[in-house]
N, C-alpha and C positions, 0 to 999 in steps of 0.2 A: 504493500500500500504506500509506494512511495510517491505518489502523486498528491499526497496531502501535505498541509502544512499546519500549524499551531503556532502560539503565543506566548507569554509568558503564564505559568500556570495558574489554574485562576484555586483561590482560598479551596483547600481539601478534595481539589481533584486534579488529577496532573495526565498529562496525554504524554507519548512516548513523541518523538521528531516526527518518528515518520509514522506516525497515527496507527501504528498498530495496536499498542497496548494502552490502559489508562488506570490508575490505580486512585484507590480512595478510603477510609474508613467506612468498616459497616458496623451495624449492632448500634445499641446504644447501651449508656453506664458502664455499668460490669461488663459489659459483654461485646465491646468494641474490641473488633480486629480487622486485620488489612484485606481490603478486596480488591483483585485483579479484575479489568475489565479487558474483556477481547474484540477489539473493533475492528479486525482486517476478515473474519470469515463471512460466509454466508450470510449471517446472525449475531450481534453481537451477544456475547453471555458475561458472567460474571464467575469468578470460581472464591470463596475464601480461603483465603491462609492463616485461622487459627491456631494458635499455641496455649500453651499450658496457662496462660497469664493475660489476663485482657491489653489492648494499648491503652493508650494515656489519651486524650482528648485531643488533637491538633498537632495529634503525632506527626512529622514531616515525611512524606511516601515521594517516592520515585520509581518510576518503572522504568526498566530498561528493553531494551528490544528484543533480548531472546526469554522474555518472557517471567524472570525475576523481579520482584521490586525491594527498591533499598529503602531501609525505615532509617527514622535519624531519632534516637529516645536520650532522654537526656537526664542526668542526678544531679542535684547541688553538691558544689565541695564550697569550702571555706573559703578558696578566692576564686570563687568564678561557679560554672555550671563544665559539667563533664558531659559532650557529646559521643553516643557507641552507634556505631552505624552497626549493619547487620542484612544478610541478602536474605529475601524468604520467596520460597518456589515451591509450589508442589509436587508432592511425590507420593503419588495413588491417593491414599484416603488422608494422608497425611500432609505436614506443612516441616518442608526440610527450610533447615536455619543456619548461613554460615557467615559468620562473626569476622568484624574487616578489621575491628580496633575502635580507637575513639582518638579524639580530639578537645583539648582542652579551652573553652573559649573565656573571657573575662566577664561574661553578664548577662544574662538572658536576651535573647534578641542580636549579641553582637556575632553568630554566624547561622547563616540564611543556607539551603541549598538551591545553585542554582537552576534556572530551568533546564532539562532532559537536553542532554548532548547530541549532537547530529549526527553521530559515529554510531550512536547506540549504546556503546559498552562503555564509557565512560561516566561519572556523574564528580560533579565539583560544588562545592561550596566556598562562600566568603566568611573569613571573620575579622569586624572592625577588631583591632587591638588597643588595651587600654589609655597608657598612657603615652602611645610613639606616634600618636598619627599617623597610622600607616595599617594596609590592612593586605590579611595573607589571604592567597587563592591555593586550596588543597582540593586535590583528587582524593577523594574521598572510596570509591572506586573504580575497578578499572586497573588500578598500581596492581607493583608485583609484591607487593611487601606491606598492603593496607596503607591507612592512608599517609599521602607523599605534599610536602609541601612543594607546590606547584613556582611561586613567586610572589615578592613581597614588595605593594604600591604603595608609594607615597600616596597620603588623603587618604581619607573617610570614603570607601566605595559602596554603592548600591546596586541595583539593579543587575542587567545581567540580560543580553541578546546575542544568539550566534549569528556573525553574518556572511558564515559558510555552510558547504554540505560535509565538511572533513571534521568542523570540533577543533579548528587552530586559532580562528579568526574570534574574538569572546568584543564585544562593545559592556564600559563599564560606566557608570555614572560616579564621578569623581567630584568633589569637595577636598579643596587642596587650603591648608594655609587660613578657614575659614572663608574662604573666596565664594564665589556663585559657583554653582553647580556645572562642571561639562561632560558630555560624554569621553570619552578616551576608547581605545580600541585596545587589546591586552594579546599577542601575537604568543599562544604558549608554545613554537616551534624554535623559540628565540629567545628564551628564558624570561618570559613573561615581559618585554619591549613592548615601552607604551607609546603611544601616538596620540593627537588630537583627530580626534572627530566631528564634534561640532562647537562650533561658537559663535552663534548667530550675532551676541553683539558682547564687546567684553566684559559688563554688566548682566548680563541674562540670566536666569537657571534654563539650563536646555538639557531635557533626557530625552533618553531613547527609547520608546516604547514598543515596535516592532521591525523587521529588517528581514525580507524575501533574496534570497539569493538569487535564485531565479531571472528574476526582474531589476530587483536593486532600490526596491521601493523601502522607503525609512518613515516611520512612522513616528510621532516626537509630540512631545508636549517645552514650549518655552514660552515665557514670558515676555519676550522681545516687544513684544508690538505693547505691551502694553503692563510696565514693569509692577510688580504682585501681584498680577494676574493671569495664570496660565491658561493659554490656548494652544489645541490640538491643530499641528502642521505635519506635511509630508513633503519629501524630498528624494533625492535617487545618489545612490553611492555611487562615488567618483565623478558624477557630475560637476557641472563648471556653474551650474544656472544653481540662484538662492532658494533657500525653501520658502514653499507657500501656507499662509494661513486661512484655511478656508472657510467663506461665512458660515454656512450649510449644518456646523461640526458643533457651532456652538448656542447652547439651550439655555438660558436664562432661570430654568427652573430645573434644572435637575444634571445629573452628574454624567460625563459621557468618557466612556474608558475603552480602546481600541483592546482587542482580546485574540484576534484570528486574522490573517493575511492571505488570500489565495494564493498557492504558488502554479509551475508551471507556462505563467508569460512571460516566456523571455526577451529581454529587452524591451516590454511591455510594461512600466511600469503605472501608467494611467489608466490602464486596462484591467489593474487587479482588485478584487471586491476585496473588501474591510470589513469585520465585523465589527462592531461595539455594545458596550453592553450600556445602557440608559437607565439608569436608578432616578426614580422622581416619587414625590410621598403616593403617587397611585399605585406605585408597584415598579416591577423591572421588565425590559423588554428589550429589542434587539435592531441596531441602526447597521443598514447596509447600507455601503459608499464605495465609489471608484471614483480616483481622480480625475479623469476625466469629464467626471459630468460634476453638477453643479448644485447638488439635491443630495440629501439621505431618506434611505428609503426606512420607512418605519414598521416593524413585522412583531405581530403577538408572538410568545414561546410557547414551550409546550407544559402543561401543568408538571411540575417539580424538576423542572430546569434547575441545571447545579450550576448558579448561575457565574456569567465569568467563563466558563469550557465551553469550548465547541474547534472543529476544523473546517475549512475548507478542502473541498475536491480540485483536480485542475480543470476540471469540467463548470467550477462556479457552482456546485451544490454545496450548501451550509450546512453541517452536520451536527446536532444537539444534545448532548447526554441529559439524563431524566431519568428522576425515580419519583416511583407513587406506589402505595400500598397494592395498586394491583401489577404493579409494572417495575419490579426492582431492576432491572436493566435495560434501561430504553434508551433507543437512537429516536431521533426526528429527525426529517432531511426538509430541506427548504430551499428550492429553485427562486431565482428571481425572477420575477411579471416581465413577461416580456411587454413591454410597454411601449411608450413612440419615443423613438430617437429622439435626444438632449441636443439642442443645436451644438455647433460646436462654437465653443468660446471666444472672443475677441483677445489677440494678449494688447496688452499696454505698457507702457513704461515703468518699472518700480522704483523705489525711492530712488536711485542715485540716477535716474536717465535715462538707462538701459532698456530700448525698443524690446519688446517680446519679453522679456527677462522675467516682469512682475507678477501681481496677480494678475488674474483674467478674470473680466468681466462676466456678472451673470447671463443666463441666455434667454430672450425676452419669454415671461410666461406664459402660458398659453389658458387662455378663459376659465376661470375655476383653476388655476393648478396651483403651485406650488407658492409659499409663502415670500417674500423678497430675501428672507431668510436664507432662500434654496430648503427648507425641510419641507417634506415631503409626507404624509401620512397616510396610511393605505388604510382602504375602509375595513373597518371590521379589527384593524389592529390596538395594541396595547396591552398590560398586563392582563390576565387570567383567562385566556386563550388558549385552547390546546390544538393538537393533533387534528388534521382535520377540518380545523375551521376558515372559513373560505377569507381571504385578505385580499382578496382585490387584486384586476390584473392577473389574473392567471393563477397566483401564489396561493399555497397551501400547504400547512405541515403536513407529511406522512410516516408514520410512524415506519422505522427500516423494519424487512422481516426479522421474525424472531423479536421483535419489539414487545407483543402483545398486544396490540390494539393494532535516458540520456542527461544526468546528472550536467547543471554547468557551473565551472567556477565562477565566482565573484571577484569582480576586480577587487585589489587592494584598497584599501576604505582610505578617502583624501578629506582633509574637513571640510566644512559646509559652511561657509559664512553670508555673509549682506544680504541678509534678509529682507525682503521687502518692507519697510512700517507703514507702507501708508496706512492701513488701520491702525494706527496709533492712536493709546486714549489717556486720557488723565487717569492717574492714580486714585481712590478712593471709590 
């Protein structure tokens, strides 16, 4: 199933790179333990891996691609928390367990694992260190000897996007010195050699939120255009042209978080759908966008969406994990309405001059459509929507069966600067 793609993992469910596997806790109380989910057959299923002892609540899981998943449990010690990684796989009726080591961090919270490796077999973690400002990257596993410290960056690191198919190329969100926030790129074939990535203006915080290899499409949240206040932009690795911040992205009343990236267009990167997840006090649901056009499409989920996970196909099917009392393991798949062609855009000048460079212009509405916003609402959409239910345009969840109801590299990553501001707005 290597035509899918994923994001960074969403809260308590994590998908493998290339969307075969996905792992998450099941049970509740007492009786929480790690469940594998199988997403590349026929059907997707689920299998448990309990053991003699329940998990801990927010146990960190990762699945790896041949079908293990790594738990991350952790014990207080007197200066810090002691993390034991540990691989668990089935074997017949049973759940075999094999023990990588552990890792000592300074404080709850100061090391994160990052998202699922594109190699498959490897999985890595960050831990902020206390008092050096500086934070280590360990393979946790994958090593030949448990786990290996990887390399050690100056600043406070976060986040965590690969923007290869190999597991060399790591994008890391750095806090140096107290500074604003940039992404950096972290090369682990070169003893962890860091690079700039982006810097939209040298005041900004700009992170990286997702990164198609494929295409080369970057997915980013910065404050640029309008400093304390972050807006969602995209842009293309090793590009010359500045990133765009597009109207369409941004909701006044509720919170909007890129989750899934189609892969598969190469050198297509305005071509590629985006998922996002939309949190507002009504509930959660789910915005589709491709750069190229100039609108988000607005789609109900399916009842007990884990919300945050989902993939893309290279075919442009959106794919939904979902559990409900009758449906402990469920896919929803969701094509987009084929609808009427988005004119195509005007470009215009951005801040510094540069003919074509900036944003581009909306493209005139058409009678009843779309808000000057660019958002887009499909009938019938919003939170508590299932399976099934008709959205307009063509669209509708279908629960996958079993539900119940040519590889290309990435150019070398160059920063990304001058951004366009003419949306610029005052602070407050």
């Amino acid at each position: 199933m290597a035509d899918c793609a994923v994001a960074t993992p969403a809260r308590g469910f994590t998908i493998t790179a290339n969307g075969a596997y996905a792992a998450r806790l099941g049970g509740a109380g007492d009786t929480r333990y790690v469940e594998r989910w199988t997403l590349d057959g026929p059907e997707p299923y689920a299998v448990p891996l309990p053991l003699g002892r329940p998990e801990e609540p927010g146990t960190p899981l990762l699945p790896l691609a041949d079908g293990r998943v790594l738990a991350d449990r952790t014990a207080p010690r007197t200066d810090g928390l002691q993390h034991t990684f540990s691989l668990l796989y089935p074997t017949g009726p049973a759940t075999g367990e094999l023990s990588l080591g552990a890792v000592e961090a300074p404080a709850p919270g100061a090391l994160t694992l990052l998202p699922p490796s594109p190699d498959g077999i490897c999985a890595y973690a960050l831990c902020v260190e206390a008092d050096t400002d500086t934070t280590t990257l360990w393979l946790v596993a994958g090593g030949a000897f448990g786990p290996e410290r990887v390399a050690v960056i100056r600043g406070r690191c976060s986040g965590g996007v690969w923007l290869d198919r190999t597991g060399r190329m790591l994008a890391l969100d750095r806090r140096l010195d107290g500074g604003p926030v940039k992404t950096v790129t972290v090369d682990l074939e070169r003893g962890g050699e860091v690079t700039p990535l982006l810097e939209i203006t040298p005041d900004s915080n700009d992170r990286l939120l997702l990164a198609d290899a494929d295409s080369g499409l970057l997915v980013l949240r910065s404050d640029a255009p309008s400093p304390g206040h972050d807006r969602l932009a995209w842009g293309v690795l090793g590009s010359a042209l500045p990133v765009r911040f597009p109207e369409c992205l941004r909701l006044d009343d509720a919170a909007v978080t890129p989750f899934a990236v189609q892969p598969g267009q190469v050198l297509l990167p305005e071509d590629c759908g985006v998922a996002l997840r939309i949190d507002a006090a009504a509930g959660s649901w789910v915005g589709l966008w491709r750069p190229r056009e100039r609108r988000m499409l607005h789609a109900a989920v399916p009842p007990g969406w884990l919300a945050g996970a989902g993939l893309w196909t290279a075919g442009g099917v959106l794919r939904l994990p979902y559990v409900t009392d009758d449906t402990p393991c469920g896919v929803a798949a969701l094509a987009e309405p084929a609808g009427p062609a988005v004119p195509a855009p005007s470009p215009e000048a951005d801040a510094h001059g540069n003919p074509g460079a900036g944003r581009r212009t909306d493209p005139v509405p058409e009678p009843g459509g779309a808000r000057e916003s660019g958002a887009e609402t499909v009938s019938g959409a919003g939170p508590g929507t299932g399976p099934g239910t008709g959205l307009g345009g063509g669209a509708r969840w279908v629960p996958e069966p079993g539900s119940g109801g040519g590889e290309t590299k990435a150019s070398r990553p160059v920063p990304l600067r001058d951004a366009p501001l003419t949306d610029r707005e005052p602070a407050g």
